[in-house]
DOMIPA-717031 format. One record per residue: residue number from 1; x, y, z of N, C-alpha, C in turn. Coordinates in nm, 3 decimals. Atoms other than C-alpha are relative to their C-alpha. Last residue first. Example, Ala and Ser with C-alpha at 12.3 -4.5 7.8 and 13.67 -1.06 7.14 Angstrom:
2; -0.082; -0.119; -0.006; 1.367; -0.106; 0.714; -0.077; 0.109; 0.073
1; 0.089; -0.119; 0.000; 1.230; -0.450; 0.780; 0.090; 0.120; 0.000
//
This chain:
245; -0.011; -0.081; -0.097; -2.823; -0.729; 0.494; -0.152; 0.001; 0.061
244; 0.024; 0.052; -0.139; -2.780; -1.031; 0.299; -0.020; 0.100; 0.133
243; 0.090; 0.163; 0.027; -2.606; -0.843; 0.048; -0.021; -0.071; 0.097
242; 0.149; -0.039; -0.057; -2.567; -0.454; 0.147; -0.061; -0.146; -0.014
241; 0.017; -0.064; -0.120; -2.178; -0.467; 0.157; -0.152; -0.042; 0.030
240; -0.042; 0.091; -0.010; -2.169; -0.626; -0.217; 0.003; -0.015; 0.143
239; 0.081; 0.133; -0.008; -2.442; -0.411; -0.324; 0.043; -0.115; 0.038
238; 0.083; -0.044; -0.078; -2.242; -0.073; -0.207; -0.106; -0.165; 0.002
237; -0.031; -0.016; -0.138; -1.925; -0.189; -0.313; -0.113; 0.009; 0.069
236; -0.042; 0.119; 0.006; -2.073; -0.295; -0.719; 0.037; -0.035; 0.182
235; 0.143; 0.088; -0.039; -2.238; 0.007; -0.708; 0.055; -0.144; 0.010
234; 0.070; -0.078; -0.092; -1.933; 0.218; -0.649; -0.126; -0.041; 0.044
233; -0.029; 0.085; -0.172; -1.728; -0.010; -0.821; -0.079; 0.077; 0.085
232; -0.137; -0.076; -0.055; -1.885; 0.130; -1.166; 0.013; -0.104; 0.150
231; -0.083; -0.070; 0.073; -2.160; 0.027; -1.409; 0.124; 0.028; 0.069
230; -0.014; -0.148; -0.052; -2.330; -0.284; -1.162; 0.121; 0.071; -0.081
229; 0.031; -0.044; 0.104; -2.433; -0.642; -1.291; -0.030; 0.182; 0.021
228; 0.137; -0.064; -0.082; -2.352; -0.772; -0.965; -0.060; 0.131; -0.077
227; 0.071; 0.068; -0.109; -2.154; -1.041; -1.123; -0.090; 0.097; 0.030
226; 0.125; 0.104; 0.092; -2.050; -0.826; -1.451; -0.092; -0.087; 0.114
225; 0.129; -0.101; 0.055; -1.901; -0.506; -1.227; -0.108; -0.096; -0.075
224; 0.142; -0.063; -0.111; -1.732; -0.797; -0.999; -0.075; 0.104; -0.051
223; 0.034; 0.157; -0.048; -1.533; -0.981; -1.322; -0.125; 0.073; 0.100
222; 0.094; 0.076; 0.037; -1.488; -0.630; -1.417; -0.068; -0.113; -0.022
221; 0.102; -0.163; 0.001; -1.266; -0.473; -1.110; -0.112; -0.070; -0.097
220; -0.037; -0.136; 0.098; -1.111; -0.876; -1.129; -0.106; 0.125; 0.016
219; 0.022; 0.006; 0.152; -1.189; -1.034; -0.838; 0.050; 0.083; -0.114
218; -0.126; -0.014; 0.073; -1.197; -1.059; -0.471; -0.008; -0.042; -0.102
217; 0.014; -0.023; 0.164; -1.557; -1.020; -0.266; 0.126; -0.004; -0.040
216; 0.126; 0.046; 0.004; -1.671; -1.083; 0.143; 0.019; -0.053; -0.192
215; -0.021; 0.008; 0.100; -1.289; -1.074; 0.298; -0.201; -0.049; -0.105
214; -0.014; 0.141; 0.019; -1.367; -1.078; 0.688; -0.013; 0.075; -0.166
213; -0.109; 0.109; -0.050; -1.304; -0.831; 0.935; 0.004; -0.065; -0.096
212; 0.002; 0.066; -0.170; -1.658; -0.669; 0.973; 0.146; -0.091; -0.037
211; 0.116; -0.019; -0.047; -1.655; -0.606; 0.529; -0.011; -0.032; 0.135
210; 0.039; 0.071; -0.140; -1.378; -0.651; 0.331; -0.125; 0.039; 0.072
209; 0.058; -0.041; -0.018; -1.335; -0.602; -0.075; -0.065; -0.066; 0.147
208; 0.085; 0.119; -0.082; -1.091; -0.774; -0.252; -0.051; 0.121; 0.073
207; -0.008; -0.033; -0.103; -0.912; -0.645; -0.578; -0.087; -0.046; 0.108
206; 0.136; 0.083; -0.041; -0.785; -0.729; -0.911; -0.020; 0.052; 0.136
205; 0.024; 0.106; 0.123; -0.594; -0.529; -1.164; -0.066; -0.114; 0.047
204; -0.049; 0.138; -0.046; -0.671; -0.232; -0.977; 0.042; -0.085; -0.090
203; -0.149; 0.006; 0.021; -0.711; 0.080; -1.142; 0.062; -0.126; 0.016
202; 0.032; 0.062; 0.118; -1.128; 0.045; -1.102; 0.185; -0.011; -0.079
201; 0.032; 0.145; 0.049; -1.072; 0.068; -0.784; -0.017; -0.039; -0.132
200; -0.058; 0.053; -0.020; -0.990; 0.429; -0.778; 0.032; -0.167; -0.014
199; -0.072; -0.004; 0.168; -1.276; 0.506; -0.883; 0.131; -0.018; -0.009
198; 0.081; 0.105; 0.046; -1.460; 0.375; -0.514; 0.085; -0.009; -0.175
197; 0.081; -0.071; 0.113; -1.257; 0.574; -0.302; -0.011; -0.125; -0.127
196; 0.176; -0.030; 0.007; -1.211; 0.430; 0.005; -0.062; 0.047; -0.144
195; 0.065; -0.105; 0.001; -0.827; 0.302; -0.040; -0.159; -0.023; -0.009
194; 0.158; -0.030; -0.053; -0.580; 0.032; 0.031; -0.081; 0.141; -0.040
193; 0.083; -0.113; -0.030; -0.318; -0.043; -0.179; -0.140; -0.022; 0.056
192; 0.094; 0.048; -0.143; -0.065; -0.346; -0.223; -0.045; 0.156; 0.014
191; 0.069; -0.131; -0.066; 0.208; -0.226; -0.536; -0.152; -0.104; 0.122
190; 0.111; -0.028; -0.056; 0.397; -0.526; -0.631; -0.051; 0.075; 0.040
189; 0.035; -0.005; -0.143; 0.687; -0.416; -0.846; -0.139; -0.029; 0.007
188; -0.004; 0.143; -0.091; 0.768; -0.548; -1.176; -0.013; -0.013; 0.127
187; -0.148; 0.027; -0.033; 0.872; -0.205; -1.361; 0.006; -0.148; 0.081
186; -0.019; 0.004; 0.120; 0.504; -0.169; -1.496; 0.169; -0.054; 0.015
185; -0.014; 0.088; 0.012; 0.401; -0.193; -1.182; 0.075; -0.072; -0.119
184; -0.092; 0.074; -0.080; 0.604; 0.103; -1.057; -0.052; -0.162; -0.049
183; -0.164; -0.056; 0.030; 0.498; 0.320; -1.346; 0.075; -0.127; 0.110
182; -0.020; 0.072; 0.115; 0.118; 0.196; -1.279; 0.121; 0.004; -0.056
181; 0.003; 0.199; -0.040; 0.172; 0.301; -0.951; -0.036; -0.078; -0.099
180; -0.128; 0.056; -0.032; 0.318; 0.647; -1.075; -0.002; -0.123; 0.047
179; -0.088; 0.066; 0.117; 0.012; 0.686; -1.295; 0.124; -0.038; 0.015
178; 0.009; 0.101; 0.042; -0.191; 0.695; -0.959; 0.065; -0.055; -0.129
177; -0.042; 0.065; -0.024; -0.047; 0.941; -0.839; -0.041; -0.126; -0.022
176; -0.106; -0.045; 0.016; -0.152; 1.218; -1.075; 0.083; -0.100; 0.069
175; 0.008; 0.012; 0.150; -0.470; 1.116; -1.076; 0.128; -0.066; -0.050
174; 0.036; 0.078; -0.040; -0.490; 1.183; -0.725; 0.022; -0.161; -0.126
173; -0.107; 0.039; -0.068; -0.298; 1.481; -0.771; -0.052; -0.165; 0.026
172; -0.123; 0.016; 0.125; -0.572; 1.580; -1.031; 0.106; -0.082; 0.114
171; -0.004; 0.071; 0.079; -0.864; 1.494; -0.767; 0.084; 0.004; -0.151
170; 0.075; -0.078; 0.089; -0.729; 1.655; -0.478; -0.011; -0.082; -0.151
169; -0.115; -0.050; 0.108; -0.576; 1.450; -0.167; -0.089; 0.087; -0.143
168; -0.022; -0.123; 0.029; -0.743; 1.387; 0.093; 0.079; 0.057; -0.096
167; 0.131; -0.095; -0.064; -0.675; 1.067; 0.115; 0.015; 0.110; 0.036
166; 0.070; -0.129; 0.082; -0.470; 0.996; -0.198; -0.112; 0.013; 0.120
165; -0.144; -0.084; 0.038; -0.183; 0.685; -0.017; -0.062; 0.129; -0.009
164; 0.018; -0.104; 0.043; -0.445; 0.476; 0.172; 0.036; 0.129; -0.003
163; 0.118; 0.014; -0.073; -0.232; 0.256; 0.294; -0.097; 0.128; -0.025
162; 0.056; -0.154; 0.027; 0.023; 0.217; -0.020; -0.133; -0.045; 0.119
161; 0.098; -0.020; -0.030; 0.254; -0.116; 0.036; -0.052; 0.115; 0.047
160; 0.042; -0.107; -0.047; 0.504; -0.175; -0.218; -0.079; -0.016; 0.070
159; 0.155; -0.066; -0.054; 0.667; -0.474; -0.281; 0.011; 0.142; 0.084
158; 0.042; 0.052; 0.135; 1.021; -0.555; -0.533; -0.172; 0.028; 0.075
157; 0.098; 0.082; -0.044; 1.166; -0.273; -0.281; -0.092; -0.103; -0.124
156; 0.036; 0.026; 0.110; 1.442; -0.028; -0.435; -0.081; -0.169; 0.034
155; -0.083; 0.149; -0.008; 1.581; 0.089; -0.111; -0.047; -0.091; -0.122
154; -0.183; -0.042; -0.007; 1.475; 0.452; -0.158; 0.091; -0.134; 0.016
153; -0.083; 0.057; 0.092; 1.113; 0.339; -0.245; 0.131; 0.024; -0.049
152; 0.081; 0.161; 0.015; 0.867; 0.404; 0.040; 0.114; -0.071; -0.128
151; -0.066; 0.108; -0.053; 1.081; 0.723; 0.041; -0.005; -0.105; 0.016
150; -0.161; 0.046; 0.032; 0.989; 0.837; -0.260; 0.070; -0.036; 0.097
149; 0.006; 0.097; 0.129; 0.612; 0.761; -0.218; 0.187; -0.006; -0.012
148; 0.027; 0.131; -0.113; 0.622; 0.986; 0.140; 0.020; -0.100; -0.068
147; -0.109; -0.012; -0.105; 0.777; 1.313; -0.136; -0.001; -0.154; 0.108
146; -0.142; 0.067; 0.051; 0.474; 1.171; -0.342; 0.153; 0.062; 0.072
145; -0.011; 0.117; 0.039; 0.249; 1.240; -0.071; 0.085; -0.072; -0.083
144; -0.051; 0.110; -0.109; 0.418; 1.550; 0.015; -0.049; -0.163; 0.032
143; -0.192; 0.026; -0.029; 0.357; 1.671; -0.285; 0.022; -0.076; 0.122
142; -0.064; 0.090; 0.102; -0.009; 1.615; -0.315; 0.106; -0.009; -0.018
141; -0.002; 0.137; -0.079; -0.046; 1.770; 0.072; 0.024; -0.114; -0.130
140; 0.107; 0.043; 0.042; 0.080; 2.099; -0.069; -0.002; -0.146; 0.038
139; 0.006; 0.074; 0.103; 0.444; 2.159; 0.044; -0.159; -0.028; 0.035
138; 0.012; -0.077; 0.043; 0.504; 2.447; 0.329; -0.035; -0.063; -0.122
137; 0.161; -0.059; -0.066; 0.519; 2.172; 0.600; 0.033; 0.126; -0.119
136; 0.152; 0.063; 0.037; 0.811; 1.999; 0.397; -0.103; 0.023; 0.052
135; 0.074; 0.058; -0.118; 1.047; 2.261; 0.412; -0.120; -0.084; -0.042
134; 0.081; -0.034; -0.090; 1.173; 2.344; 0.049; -0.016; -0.044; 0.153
133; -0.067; -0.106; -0.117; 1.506; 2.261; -0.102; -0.095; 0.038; 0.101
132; -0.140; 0.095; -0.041; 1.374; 1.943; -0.335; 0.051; 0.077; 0.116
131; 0.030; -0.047; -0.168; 1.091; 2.153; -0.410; 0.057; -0.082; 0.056
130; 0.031; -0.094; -0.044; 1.161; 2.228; -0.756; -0.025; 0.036; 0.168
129; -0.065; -0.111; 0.021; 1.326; 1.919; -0.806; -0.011; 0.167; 0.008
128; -0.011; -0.094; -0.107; 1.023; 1.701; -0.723; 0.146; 0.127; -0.001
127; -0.010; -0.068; 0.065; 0.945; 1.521; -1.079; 0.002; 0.106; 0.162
126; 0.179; -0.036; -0.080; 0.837; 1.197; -0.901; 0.017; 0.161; -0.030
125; 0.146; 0.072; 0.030; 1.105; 1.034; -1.116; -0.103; 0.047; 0.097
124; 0.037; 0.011; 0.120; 1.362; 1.322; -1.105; -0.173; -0.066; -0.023
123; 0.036; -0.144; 0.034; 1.391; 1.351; -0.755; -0.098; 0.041; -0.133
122; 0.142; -0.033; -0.043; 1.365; 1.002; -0.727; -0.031; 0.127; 0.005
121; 0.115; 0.115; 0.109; 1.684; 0.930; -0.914; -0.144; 0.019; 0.014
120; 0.055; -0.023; 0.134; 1.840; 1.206; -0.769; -0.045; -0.061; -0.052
119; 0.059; -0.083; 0.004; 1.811; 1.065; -0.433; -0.018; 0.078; -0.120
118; 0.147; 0.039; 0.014; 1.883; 0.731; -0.498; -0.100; 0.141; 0.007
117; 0.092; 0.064; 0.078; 2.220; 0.828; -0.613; -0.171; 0.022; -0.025
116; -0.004; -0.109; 0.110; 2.304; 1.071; -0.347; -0.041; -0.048; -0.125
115; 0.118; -0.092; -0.075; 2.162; 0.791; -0.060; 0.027; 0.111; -0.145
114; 0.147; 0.054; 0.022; 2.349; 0.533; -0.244; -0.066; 0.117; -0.005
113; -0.040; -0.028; 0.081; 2.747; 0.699; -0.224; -0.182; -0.018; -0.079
112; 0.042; -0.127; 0.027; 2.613; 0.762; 0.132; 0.042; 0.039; -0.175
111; -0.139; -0.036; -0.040; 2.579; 0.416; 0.213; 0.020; 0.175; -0.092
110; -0.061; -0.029; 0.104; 2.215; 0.306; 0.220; 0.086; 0.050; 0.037
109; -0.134; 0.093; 0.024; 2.142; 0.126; 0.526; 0.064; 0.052; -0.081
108; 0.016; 0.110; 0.074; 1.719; 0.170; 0.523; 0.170; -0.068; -0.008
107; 0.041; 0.104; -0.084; 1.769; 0.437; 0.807; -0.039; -0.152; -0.085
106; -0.036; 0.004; -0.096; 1.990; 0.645; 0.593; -0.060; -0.135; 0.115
105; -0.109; 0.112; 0.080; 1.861; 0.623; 0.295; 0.003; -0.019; 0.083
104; 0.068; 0.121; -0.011; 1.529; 0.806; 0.546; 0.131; -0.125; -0.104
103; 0.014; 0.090; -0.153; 1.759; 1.033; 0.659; -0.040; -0.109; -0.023
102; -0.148; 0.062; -0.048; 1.866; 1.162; 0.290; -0.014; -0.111; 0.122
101; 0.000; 0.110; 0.063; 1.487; 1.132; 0.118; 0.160; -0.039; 0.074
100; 0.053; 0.134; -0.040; 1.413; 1.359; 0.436; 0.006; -0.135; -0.076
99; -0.072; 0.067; -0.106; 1.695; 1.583; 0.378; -0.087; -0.093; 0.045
98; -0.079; 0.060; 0.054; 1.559; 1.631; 0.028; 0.102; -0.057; 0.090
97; 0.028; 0.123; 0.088; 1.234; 1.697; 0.087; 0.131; -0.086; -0.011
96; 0.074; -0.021; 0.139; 1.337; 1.969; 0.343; -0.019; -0.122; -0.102
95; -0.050; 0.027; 0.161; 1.315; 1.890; 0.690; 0.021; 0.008; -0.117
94; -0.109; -0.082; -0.046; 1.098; 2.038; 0.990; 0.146; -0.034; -0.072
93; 0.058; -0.166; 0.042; 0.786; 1.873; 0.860; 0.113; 0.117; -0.021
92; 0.007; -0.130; -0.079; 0.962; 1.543; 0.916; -0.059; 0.152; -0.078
91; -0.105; -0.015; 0.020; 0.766; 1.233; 0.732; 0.021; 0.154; 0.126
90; -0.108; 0.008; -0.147; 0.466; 1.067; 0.907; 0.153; 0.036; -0.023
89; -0.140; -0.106; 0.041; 0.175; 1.173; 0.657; 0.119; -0.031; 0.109
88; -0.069; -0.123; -0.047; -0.082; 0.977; 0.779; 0.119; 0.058; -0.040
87; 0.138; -0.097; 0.066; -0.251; 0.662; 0.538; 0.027; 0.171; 0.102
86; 0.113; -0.015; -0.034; 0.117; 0.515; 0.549; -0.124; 0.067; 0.024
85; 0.022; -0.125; 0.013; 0.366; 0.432; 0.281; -0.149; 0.022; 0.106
84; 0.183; -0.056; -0.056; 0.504; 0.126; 0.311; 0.024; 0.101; 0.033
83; 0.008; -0.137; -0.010; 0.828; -0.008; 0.109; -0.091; -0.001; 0.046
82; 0.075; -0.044; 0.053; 0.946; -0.391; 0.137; -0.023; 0.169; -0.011
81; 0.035; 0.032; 0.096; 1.219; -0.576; 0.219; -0.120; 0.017; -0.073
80; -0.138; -0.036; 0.098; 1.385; -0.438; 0.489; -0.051; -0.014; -0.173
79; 0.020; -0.172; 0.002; 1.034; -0.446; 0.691; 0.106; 0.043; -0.069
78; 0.080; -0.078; 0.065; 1.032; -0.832; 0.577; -0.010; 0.168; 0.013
77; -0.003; 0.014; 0.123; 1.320; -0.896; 0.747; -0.066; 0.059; -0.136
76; -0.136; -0.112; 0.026; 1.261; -0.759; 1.079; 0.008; 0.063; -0.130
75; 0.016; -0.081; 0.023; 0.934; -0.976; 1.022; 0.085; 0.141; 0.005
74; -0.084; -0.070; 0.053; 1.097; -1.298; 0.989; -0.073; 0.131; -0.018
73; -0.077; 0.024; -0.080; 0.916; -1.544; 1.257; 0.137; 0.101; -0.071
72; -0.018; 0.009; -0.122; 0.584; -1.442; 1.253; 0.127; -0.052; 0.000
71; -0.014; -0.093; -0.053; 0.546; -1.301; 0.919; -0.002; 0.003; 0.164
70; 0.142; 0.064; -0.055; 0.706; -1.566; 0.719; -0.013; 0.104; 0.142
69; -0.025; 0.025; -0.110; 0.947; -1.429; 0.413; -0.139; 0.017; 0.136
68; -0.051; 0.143; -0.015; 0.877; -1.522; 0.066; 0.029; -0.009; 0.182
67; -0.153; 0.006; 0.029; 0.842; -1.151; 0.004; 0.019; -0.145; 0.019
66; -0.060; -0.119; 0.076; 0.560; -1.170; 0.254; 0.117; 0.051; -0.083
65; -0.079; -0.076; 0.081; 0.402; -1.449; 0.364; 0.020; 0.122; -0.066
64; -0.031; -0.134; 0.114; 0.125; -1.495; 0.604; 0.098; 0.033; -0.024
63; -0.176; -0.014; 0.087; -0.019; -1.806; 0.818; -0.022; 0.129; -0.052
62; -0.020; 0.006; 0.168; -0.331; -1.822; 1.067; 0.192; -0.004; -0.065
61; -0.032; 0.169; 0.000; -0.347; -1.688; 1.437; 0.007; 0.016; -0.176
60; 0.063; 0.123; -0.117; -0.386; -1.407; 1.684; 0.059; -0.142; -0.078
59; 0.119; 0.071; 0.029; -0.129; -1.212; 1.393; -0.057; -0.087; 0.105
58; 0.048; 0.106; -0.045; 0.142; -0.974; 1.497; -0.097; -0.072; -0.024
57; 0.081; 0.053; -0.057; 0.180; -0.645; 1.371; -0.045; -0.157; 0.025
56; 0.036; -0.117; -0.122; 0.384; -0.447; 1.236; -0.048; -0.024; 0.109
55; -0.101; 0.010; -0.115; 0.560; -0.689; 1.025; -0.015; 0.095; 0.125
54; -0.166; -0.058; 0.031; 0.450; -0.553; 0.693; 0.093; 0.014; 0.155
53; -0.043; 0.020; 0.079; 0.157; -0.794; 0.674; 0.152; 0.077; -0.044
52; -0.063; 0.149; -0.028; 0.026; -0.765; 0.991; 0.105; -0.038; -0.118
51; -0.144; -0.020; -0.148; 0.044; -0.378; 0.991; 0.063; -0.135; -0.016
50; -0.108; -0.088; 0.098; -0.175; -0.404; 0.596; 0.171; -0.036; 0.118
49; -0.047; 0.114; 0.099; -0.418; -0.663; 0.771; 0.131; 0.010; -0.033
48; -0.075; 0.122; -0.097; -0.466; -0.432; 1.054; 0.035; -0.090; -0.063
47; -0.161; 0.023; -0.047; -0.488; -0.157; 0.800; 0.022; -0.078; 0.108
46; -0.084; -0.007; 0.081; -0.777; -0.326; 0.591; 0.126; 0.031; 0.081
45; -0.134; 0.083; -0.081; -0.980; -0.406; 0.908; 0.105; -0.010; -0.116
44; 0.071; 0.147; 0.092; -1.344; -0.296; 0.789; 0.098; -0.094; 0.057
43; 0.019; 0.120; -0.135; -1.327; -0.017; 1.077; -0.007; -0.118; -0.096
42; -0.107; -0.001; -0.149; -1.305; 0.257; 0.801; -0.082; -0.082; 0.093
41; 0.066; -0.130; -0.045; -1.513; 0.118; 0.486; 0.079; -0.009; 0.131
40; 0.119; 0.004; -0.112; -1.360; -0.162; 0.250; -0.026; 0.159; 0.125
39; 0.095; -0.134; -0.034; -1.112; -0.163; -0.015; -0.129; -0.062; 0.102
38; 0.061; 0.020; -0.152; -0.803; -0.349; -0.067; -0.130; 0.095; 0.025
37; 0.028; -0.102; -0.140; -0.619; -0.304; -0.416; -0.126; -0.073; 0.119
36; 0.153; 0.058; -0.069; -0.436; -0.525; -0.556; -0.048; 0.062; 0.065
35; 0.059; -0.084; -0.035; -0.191; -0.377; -0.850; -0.089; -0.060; 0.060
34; 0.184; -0.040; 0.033; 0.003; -0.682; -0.980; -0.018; 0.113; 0.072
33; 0.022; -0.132; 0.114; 0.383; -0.690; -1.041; -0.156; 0.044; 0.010
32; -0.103; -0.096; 0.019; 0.423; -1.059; -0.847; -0.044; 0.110; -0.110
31; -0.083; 0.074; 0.138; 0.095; -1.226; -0.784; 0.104; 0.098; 0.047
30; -0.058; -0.118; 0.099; -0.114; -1.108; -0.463; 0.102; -0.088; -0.073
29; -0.163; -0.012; 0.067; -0.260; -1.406; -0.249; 0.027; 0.077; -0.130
28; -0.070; -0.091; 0.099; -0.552; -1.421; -0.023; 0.146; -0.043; -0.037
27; -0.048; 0.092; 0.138; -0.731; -1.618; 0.257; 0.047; 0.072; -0.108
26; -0.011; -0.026; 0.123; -0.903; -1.423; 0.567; 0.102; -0.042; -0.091
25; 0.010; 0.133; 0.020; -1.004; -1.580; 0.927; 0.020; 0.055; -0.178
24; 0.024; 0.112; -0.072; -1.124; -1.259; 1.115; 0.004; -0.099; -0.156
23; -0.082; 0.068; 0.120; -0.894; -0.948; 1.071; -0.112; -0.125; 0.053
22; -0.030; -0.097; 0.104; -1.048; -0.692; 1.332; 0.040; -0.075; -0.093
21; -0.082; -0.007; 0.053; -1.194; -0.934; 1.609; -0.034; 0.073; -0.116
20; 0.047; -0.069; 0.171; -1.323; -0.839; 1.889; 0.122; -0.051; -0.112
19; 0.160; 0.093; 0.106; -1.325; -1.058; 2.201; -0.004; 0.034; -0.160
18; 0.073; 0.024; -0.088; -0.989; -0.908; 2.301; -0.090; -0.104; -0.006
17; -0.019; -0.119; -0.182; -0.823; -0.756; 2.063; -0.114; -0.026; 0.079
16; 0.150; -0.055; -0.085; -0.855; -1.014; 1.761; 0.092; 0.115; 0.094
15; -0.092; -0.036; -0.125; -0.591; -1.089; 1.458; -0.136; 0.107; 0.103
14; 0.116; -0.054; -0.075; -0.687; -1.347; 1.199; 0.088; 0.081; 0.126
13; -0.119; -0.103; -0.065; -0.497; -1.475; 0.890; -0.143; 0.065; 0.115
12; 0.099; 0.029; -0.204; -0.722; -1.817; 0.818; 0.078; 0.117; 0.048
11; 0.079; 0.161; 0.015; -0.421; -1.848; 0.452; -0.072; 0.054; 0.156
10; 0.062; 0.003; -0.161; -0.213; -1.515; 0.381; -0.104; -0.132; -0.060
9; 0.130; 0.107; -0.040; -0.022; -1.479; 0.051; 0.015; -0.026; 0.184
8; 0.043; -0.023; -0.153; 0.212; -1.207; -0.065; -0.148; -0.094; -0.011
7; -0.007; -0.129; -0.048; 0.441; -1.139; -0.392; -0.082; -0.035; 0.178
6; 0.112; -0.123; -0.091; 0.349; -1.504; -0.468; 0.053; 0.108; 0.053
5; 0.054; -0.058; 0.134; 0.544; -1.767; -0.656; -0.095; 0.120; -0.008
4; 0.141; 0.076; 0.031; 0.755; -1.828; -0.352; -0.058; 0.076; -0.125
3; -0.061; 0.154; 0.038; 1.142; -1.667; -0.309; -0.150; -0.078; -0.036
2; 0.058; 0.110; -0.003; 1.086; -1.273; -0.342; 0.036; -0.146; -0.028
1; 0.041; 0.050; 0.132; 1.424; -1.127; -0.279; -0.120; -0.091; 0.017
//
C-alpha cells in the first residue's frame, strides 16, 4: 500500500558502471493516478532508472521510493507491489495466454480461487477471449503486448511500470493501448512509461525528458509545447536535446 504522498520519488538517484554513468544525479516525483511518461533516446538511461526503481537494480547513490517503500533496503517488497511490463516480450511462447495469466498468479501468490478470478477479469478487460486458448508465438505482437499488460496486473498493483510497452507495435494497437492506460489511470493507478515515440507524449499528464543520464525537461506535455514555443513533442524533444548543443 502506498504510504507517502507520492506514487514514486527519487532525490541525486545516480547509478554508474565504472566511470560511466547511466543515471547521473536525477530528482523526481510521480503523484498517485498520474500518467508520467519518461522519454529520451536509447542510451539516455530511462531503463536503468525504470530497473532501479522496481528493485532491479541497485543505485551508486542518492534516495528512491517506491510505493512508500525504500529501494535499497525493501526492494523484495516493492517487486510485490508493483506491475512491470518490459520493453521485450518475456512471456512463454510455448503457453497459451491463458496458462501464462495462470503461472504468472502463480508466481505473484495468488491462490488458485484468485488466479481463476483474475483471469477472467482480464480476459474480459483487455478483450482477449478469443485467444485465451492460443499459443502465444502465433499471437500478433499487439496481443501479446496486452496479454504482457495482463500480467503486469494480476495482483492488482496501485503502480504500473510500462518500459516501452508499443515498440514496434502498429499504429492502431498502439492506440489501442494506450486507452487501456488511461482505463488504469482512471481507476487510481500510477502508470510510469517510457517510450520514443514523440505522440505518445502528448498522453502524458506530465513528463520528463533525459538526455546523457541526467533529467534536462519535466512538465506538463503543454507547459513544454508553450516554453519552446513548439506544435507537438516532437519539436519540443528535438529543441530540448539540441539546447546548448
Amino acid at each position: 500500500m502506498i504510504k507517502s504522498d507520492y506514487a514514486v520519488e527519487a532525490y541525486n538517484l545516480t547509478r554508474a558502471f565504472g566511470s560511466f554513468k547511466a543515471v547521473d544525479n536525477i530528482s523526481f516525483s510521480v503523484k498517485k493516478g498520474e500518467i508520467f511518461g519518461f522519454l529520451g533516446a536509447n542510451g539516455a538511461g530511462k531503463t536503468t532508472t525504470i530497473r532501479m526503481l522496481c528493485g532491479l537494480l541497485l543505485p551508486t547513490s542518492g534516495e528512491a521510493s517506491v510505493a512508500g517503500f525504500d529501494v535499497y533496503k525493501e526492494y523484495e517488497t516493492i517487486k510485490m507491489n508493483i506491475g512491470y511490463m518490459s520493453q521485450k516480450f518475456s512471456l512463454y511462447e510455448d503457453l497459451t495466454v491463458r496458462e501464462n495469466i495462470e503461472f504468472y498468479g502463480g508466481i505473484y501468490g495468488l491462490n488458485r480461487k484468485q488466479i481463476a478470478s483474475k483471469t477472467e477479469e482480464l480476459l474480459t478487460y483487455l478483450n482477449l477471449w478469443d485467444q485465451a486458448d492460443k499459443l502465444t508465438s502465433s499471437l500478433p505482437l499487439g496481443w501479446k503486448q496486452r496479454m504482457a499488460l495482463s500480467t503486469a496486473l494480476l495482483h492488482d498493483p496501485d503502480i504500473v511500470f510500462l518500459d516501452e510497452p508499443t515498440s514496434g507495435v502498429d499504429p492502431v494497437s498502439r492506440r489501442n493501448f494506450w486507452l487501456l492506460i488511461y482505463e488504469l489511470a482512471a481507476k487510481g493507478k500510477t502508470v510510469f512509461v517510457t517510450t520514443h515515440y514523440m505522440d505518445e507524449a502528448e498522453y502524458c499528464h506530465r513528463l520528463s525528458i533525459m538526455k546523457d543520464g541526467a533529467i534536462i525537461e519535466l512538465d506538463q506535455p503543454q507547459i513544454l509545447k508553450d516554453k519552446y514555443k513548439a506544435g507537438n513533442m516532437q519539436d519540443v524533444f528535438i529543441k530540448a536535446v539540441n539546447r546548448g548543443a
